[in-house]
MARTORDO-651196 format. One record per residue (C-alpha): z, x, y. Coordinates in Angstrom, 2 decimals. Layout:
# MARTORDO-651196
{w Z, u X, v Y}
...
***
This chain:
# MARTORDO-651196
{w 38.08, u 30.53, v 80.39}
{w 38.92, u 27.30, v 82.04}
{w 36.56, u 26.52, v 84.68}
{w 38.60, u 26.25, v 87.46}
{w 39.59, u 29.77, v 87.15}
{w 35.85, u 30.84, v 87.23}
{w 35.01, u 29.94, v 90.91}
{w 36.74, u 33.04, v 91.96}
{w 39.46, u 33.39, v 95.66}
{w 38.21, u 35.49, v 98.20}
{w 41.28, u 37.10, v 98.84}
{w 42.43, u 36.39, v 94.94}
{w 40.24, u 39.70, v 94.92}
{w 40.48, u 41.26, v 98.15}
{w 40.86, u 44.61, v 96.58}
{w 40.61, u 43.50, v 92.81}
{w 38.44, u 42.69, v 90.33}
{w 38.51, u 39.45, v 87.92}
{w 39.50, u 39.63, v 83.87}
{w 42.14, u 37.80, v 83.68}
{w 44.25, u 38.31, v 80.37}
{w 45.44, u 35.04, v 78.40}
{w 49.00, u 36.14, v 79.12}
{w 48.54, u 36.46, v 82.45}
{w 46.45, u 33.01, v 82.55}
{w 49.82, u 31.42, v 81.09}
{w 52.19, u 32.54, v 83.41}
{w 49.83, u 31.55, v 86.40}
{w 49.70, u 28.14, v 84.68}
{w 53.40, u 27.83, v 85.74}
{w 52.64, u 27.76, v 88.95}
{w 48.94, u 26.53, v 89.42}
{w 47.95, u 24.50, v 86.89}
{w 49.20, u 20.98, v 88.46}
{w 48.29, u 21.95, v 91.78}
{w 44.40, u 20.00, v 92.00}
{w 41.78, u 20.54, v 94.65}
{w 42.17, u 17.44, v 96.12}
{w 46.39, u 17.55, v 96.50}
{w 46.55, u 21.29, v 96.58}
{w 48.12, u 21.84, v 100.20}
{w 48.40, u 18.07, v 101.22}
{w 52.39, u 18.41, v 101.48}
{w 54.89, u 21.09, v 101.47}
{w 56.02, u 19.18, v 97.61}
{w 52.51, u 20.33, v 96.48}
{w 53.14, u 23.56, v 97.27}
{w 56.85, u 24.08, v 96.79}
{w 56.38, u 27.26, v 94.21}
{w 55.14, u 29.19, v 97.12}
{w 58.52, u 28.74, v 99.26}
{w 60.44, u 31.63, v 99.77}
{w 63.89, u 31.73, v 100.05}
{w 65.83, u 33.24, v 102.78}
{w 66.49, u 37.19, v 102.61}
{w 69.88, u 36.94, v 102.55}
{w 69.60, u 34.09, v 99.77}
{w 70.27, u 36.95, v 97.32}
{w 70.60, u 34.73, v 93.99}
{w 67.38, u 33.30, v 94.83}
{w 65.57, u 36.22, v 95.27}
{w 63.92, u 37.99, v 91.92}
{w 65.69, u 40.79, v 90.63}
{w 66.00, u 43.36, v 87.75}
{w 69.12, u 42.13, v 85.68}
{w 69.52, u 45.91, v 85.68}
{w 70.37, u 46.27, v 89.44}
{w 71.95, u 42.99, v 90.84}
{w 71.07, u 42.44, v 94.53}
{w 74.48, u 43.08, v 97.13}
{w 75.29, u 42.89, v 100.65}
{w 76.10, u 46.27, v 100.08}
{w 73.44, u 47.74, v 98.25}
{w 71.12, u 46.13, v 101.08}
{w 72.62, u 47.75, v 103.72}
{w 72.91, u 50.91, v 102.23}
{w 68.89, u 50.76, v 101.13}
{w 67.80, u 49.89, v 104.94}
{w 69.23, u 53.05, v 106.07}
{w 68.36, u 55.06, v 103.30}
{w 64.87, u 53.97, v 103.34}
{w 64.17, u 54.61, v 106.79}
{w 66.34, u 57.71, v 107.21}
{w 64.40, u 61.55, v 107.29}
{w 67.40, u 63.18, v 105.84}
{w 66.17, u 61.63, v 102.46}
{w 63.09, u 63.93, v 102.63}
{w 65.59, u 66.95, v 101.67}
{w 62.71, u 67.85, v 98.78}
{w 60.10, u 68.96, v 101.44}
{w 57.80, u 71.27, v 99.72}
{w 57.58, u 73.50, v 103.30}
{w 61.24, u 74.14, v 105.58}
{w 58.82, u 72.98, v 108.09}
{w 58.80, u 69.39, v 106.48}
{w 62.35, u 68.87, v 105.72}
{w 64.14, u 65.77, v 107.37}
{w 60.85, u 64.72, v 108.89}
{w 59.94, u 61.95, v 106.85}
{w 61.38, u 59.04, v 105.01}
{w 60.14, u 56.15, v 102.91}
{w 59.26, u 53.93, v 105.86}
{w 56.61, u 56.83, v 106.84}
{w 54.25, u 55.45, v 104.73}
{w 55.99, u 51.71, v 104.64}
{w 56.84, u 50.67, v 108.12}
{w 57.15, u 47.35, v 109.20}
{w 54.56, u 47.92, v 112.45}
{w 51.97, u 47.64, v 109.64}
{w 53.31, u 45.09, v 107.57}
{w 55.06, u 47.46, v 105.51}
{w 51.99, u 49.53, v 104.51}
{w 51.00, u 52.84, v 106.59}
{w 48.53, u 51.63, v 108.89}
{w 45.69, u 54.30, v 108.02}
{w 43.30, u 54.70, v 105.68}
{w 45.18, u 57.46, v 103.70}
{w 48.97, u 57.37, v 104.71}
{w 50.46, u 60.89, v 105.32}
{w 54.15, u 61.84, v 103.99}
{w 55.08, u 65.97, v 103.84}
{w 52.74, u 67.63, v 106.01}
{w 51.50, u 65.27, v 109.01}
{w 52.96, u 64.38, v 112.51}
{w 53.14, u 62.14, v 115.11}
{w 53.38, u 57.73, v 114.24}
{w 51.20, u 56.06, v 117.36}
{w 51.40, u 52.76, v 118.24}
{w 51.47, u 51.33, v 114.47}
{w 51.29, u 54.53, v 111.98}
{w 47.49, u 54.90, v 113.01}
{w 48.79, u 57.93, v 115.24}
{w 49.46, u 59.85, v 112.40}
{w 47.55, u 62.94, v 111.51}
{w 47.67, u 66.25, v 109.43}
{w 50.22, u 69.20, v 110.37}
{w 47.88, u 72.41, v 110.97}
{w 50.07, u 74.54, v 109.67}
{w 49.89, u 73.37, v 106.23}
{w 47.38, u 74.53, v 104.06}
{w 46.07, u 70.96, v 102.65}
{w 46.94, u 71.21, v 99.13}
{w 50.52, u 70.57, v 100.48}
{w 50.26, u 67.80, v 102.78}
{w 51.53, u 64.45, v 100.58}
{w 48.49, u 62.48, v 100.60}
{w 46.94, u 60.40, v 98.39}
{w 43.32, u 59.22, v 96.78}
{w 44.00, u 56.01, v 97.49}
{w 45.58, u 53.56, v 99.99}
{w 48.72, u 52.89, v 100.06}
{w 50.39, u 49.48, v 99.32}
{w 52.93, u 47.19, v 100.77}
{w 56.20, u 46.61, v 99.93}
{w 56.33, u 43.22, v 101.38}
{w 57.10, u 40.56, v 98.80}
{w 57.51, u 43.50, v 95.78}
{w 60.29, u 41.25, v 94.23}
{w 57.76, u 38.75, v 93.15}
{w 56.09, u 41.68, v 90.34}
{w 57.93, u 43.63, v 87.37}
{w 55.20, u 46.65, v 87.71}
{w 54.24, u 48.13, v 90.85}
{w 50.85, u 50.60, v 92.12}
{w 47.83, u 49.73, v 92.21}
{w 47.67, u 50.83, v 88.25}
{w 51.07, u 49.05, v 87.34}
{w 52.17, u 52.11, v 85.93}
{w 55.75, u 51.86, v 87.32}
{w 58.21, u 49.72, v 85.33}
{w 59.21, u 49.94, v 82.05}
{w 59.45, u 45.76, v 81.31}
{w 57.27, u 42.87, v 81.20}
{w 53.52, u 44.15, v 80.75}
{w 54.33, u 47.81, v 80.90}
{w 56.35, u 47.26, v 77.48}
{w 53.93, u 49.22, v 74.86}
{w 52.80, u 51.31, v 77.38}
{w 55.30, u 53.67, v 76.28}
{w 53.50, u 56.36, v 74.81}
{w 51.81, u 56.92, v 78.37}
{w 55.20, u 57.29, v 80.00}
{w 54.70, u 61.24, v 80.15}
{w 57.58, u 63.68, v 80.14}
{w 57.43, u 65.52, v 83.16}
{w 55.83, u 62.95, v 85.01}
{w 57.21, u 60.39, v 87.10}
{w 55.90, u 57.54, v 84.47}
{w 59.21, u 59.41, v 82.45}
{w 61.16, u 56.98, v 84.69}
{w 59.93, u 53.66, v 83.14}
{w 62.10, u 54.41, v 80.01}
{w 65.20, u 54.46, v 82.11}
{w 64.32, u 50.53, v 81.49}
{w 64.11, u 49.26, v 85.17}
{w 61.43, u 46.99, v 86.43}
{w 58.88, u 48.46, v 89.29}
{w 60.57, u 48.38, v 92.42}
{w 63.22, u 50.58, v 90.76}
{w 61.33, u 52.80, v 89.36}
{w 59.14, u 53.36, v 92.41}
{w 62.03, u 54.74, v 94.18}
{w 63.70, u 57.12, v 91.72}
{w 59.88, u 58.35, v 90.98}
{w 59.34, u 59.15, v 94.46}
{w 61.57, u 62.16, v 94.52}
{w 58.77, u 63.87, v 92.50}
{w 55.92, u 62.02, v 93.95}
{w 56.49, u 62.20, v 97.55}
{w 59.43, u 64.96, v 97.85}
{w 62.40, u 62.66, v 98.74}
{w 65.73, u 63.75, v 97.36}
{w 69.08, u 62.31, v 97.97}
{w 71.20, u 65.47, v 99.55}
{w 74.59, u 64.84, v 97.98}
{w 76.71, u 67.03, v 99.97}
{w 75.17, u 65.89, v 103.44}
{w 75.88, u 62.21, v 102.18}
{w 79.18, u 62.46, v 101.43}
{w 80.05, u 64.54, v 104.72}
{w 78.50, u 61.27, v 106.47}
{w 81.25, u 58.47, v 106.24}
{w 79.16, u 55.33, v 106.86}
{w 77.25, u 56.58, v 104.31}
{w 80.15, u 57.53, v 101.92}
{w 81.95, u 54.18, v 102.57}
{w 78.61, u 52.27, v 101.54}
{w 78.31, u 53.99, v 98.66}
{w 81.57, u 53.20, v 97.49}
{w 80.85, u 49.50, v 98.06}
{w 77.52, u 49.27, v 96.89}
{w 78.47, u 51.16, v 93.34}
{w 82.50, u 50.19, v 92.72}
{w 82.00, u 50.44, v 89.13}
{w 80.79, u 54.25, v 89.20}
{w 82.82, u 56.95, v 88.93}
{w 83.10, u 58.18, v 92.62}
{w 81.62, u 61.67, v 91.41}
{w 78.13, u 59.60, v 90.62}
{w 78.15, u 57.07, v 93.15}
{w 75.85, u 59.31, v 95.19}
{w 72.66, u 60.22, v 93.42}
{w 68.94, u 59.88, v 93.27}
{w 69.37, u 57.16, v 91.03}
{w 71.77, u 55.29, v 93.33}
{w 69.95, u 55.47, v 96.23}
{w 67.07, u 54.50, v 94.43}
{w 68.57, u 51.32, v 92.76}
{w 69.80, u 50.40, v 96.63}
{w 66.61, u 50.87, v 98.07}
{w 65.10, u 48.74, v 95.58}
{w 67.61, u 46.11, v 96.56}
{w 66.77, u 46.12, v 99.82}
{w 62.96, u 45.92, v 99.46}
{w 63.54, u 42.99, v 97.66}
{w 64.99, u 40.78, v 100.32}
{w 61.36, u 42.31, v 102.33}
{w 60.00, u 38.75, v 102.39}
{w 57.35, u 37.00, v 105.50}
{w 59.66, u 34.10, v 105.66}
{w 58.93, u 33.69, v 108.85}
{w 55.14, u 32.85, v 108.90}
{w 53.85, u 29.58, v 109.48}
{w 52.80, u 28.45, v 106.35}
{w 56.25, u 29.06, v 105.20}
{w 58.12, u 27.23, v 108.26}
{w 55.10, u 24.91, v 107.07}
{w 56.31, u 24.79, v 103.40}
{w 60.23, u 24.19, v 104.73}
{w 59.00, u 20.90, v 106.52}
{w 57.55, u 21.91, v 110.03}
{w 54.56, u 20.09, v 110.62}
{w 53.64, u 21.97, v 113.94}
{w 53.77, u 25.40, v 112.24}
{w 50.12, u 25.65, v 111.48}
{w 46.96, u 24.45, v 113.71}
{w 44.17, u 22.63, v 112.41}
{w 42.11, u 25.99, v 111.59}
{w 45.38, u 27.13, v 110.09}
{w 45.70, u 24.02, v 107.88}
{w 41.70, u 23.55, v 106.87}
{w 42.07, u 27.20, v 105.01}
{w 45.34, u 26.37, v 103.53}
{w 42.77, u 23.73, v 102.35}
{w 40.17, u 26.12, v 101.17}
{w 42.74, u 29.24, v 99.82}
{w 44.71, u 26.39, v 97.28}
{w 41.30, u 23.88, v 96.66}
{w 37.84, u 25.34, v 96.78}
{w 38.20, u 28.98, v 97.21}
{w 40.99, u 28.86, v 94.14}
{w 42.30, u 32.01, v 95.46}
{w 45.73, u 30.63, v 94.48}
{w 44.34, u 30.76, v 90.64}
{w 44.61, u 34.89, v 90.99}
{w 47.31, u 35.25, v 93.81}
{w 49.95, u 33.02, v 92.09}
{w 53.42, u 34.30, v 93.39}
{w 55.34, u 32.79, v 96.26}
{w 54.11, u 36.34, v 97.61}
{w 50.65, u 35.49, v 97.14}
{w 49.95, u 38.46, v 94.64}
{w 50.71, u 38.86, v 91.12}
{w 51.04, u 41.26, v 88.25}
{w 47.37, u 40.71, v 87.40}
{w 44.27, u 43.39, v 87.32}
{w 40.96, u 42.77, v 88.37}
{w 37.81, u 44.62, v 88.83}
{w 35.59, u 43.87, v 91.90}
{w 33.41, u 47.46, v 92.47}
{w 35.35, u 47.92, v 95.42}
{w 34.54, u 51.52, v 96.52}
{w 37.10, u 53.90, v 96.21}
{w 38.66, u 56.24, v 98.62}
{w 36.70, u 59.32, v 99.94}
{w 37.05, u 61.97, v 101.89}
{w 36.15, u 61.45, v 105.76}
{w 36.79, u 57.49, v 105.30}
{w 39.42, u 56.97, v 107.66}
{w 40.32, u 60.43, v 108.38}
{w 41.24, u 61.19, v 104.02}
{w 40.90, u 64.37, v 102.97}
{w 41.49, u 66.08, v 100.03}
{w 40.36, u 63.00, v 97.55}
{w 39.02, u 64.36, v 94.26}
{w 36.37, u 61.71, v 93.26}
{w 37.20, u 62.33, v 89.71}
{w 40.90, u 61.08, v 90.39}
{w 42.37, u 59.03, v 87.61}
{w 43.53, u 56.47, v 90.60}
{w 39.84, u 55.61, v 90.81}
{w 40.14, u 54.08, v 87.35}
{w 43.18, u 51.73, v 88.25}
{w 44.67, u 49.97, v 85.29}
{w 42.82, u 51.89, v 82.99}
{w 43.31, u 55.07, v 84.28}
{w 47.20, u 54.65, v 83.64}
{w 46.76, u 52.36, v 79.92}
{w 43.43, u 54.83, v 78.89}
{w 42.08, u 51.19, v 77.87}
{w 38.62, u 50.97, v 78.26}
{w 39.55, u 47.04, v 79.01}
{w 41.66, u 47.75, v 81.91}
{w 39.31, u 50.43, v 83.73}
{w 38.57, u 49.86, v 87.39}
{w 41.02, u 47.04, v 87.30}
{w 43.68, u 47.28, v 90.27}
{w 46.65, u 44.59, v 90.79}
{w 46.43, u 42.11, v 92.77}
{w 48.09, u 42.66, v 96.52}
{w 49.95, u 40.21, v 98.50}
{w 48.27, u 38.58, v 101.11}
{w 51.17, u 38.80, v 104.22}
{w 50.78, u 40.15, v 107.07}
{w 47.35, u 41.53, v 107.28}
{w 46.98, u 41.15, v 110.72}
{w 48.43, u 44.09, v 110.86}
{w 46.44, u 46.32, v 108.74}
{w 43.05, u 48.44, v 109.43}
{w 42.15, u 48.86, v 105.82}
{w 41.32, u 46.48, v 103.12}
{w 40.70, u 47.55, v 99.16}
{w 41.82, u 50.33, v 97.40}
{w 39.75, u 52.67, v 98.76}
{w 39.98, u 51.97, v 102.28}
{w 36.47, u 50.52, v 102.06}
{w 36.71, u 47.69, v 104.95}
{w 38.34, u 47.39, v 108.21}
{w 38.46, u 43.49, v 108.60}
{w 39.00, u 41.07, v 106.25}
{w 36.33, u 38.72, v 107.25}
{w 34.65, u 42.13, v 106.41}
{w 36.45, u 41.78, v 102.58}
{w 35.92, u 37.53, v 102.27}
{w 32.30, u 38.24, v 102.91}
{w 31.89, u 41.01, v 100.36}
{w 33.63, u 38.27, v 97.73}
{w 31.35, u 35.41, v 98.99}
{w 27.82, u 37.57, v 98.68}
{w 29.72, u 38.87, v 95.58}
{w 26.86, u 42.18, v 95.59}
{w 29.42, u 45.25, v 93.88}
{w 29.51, u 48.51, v 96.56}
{w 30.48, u 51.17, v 93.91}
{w 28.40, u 52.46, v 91.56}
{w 30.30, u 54.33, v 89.39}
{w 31.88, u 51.09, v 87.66}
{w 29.60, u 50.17, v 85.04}
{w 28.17, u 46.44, v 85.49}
{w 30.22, u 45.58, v 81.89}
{w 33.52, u 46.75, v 84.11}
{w 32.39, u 43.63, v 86.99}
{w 34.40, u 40.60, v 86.27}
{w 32.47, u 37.67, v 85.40}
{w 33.61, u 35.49, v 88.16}
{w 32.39, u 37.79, v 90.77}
{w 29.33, u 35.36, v 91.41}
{w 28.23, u 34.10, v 95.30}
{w 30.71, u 31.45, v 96.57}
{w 28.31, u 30.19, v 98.98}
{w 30.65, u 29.14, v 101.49}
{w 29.88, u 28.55, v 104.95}
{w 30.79, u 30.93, v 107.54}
{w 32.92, u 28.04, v 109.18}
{w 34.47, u 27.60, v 105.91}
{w 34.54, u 31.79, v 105.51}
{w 36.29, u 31.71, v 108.87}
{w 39.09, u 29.23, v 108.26}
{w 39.75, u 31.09, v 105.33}
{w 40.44, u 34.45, v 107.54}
{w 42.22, u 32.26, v 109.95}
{w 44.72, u 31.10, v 107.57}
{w 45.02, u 34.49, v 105.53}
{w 45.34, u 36.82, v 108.78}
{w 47.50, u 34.47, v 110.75}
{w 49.28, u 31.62, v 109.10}
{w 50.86, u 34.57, v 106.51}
{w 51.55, u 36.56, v 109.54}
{w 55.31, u 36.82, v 110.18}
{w 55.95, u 38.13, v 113.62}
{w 59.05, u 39.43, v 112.92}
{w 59.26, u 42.44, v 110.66}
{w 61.39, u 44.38, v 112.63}
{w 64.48, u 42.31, v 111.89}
{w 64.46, u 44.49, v 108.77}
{w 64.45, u 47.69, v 110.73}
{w 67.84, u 49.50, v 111.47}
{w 68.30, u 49.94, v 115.18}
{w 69.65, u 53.50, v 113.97}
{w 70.85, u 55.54, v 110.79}
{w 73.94, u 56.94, v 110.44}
{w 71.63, u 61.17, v 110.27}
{w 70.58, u 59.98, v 113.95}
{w 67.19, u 60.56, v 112.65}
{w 64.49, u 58.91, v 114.58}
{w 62.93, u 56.08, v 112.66}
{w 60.82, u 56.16, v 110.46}
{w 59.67, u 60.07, v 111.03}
{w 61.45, u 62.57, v 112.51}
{w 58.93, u 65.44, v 113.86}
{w 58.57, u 66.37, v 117.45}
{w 55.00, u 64.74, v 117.99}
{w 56.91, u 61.48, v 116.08}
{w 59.90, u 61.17, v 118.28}
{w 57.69, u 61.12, v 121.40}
{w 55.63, u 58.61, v 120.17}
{w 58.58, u 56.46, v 119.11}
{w 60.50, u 57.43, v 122.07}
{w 63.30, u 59.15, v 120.65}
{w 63.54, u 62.76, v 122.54}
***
């Protein structure tokens, strides 16, 4: 493996491990292999495959040639996303148009759920930032929608084809041969509908986290109705409303989810002033020494790639998570989704905006700062014994960096990818009059709502 790709990012494995494929190594090439450590982020040119476009730049923003990216279908997706009424598959009466997808992907918490275990069916309340949230009483906990592991963001999710922390949702780009793990019955089924991640994500979630489009309600609802009709013109009006619809505008609209408003991307458009001199120095360090650009390649600063670093998984009582079976196939990442013994304990590599925001770092919830995670990478010592040492990757060796260097690394990371705001892809309302993004009682007092 080409040297450069040995002195491993910090963040490049924030929550992953290191094995890169050759594939992978290729397509990363695109993008890193001119970019040196002495010109990496000298000038915005340098670095001008990490510019994002603007969100309403829709021909500039990846897409599935499946599912073209609209006005329309935009529109419709923000509302649908962060309505309750879509959580007509509660498993409990109790549960039914409390939640939504924003429950667990809120922009207060950079589009991730702000706790340690996010909570769909089955827990109350939202707090200042989704760290309010806590278990319903009244359910037994088998039925509370929770998960072994933490949940993701869905900033920047149109810069990679497969989406979890396995991959397993997508049925292009690396998923294709996967097929024979695409499960009847499960929500993998999905992947052969042919749509990349994103996509699939949402039409799988009816299953996985009880969310249902109600057709009649819908229909009775004539913002909604009207959008529909715009969004899908080609459909017969009798399937214009569906789970696959809904799913397809969603996936639209999480697409145009992108930190354009940080610093280093005003820096990257030509403002000079966007980033201090801290800032700047581990702009210096994330593209030159650290290389953590040679893992996190994407304009989002993540990428379809799986790495193992012996990151701890979740467990019950980190954080508040209950319920977590330590024999979960999550625990095995890539693997646990391919059954490869290459890809076990390999998890994809996150994007890197808007951190500031979050209260848990890896997988598993196993940090609470990321100067916490950066100096786990630089002492490069694995915390979880139950991945074998042949699972480690090979580049997780010391980094000896200096804690000023260590530091100007987090500064950069937690603050010049922080985009203040988030909230300009919030509706102010939704057409149900739910409150957003939960609707239970303890929820709409904390948000304000009653």
């Amino acid at each position: 493996m080409n040297k450069t790709l040995i002195r491993l990012s910090f963040i490049a494995l924030v929550i992953y491990g290191c094995q890169k494929s050759t594939e992978e190594e290729q397509r990363n090439e695109s993008i890193t292999g001119s970019i040196s450590a002495d010109d990496a982020s000298s000038t915005p040119a340098a670095l001008a495959a990490f510019k994002m476009p603007a969100s309403d730049d829709y021909a500039a923003i990846p897409q599935d040639p499946k599912n073209p990216i609209t006005a329309e279908k935009v529109e419709l997706g923000k509302l649908l996303f962060h309505d309750s009424r879509m959580s007509s598959a509660s498993l409990a009466h109790r549960g039914r148009s409390t939640y939504s997808c924003a429950t667990c992907h809120h922009a207060e918490a950079g589009f991730q759920s702000g706790m340690a275990q996010a909570i769909g069916e089955g827990g109350l309340g939202f707090g200042v930032a989704g760290e309010g949230r806590y278990a319903d009483p009244s359910y037994i906990i088998d039925a509370i929608d929770i998960a072994p592991i933490r949940t993701p963001s869905v900033l920047n999710v149109a810069y990679s084809e497969v989406l979890m922390w396995s991959g397993q949702f997508g049925g292009t780009g690396i998923n294709i041969g996967t097929e024979a793990n695409w499960t009847p019955g499960t929500p993998r089924y999905n992947n052969f509908l042919g749509y990349q991640g994103t996509e699939t994500t949402g039409l799988s979630a009816s299953s996985r986290h009880r969310l249902s489009v109600d057709e009649e309600y819908l229909s009775s609802i004539p913002e909604y109705k009207n959008l529909f009709d715009l969004a899908f013109p080609d459909l017969p009006e009798s399937e214009r409303i569906s789970n696959l619809t809904a799913s397809l505008a969603m996936g639209a609209y999480q697409r145009t989810l992108l930190p354009n408003q940080s610093p280093f991307q005003l820096w990257l458009r030509g403002d000079k002033r966007a980033m201090n001199k801290d800032m700047t120095d581990g702009k210096t360090l994330f593209f030159g020494k650290a290389k953590c650009a040679s893992c996190h390649s994407t304009p989002g600063l993540g990428a379809a790639t799986f790495y193992s670093l012996g990151m701890n998984d979740l467990a019950n009582g980190v954080g508040g998570a209950a319920n977590v079976d330590p024999k979960a196939v999550e625990h095995r990442g890539r693997g646990g989704f391919t059954g490869l013994q290459k890809d076990m304990y390999q998890f994809k590599t996150p994007q890197l905006y808007n951190l500031k925001d979050v209260s848990y770092f890896g997988h598993g919830s196993s940090f609470t700062s990321l100067l916490d995670v950066v100096h786990y990478i630089n002492n490069a010592v694995p915390q979880n014994g139950n991945v074998p040492a042949t699972r480690i990757a090979n580049q997780f060796k010391p980094l000896y960096l200096t804690e000023d260097e260590i530091n100007k690394l987090v500064t950069f990371i937690r603050d010049g990818l922080y985009d203040p705001n988030l909230s300009r892809y919030v509706p102010s309302s939704v057409p149900s009059g739910s409150c957003i993004p939960n609707n239970d009682e303890q929820s709409r007092t904390d948000r304000g709502c009653n």
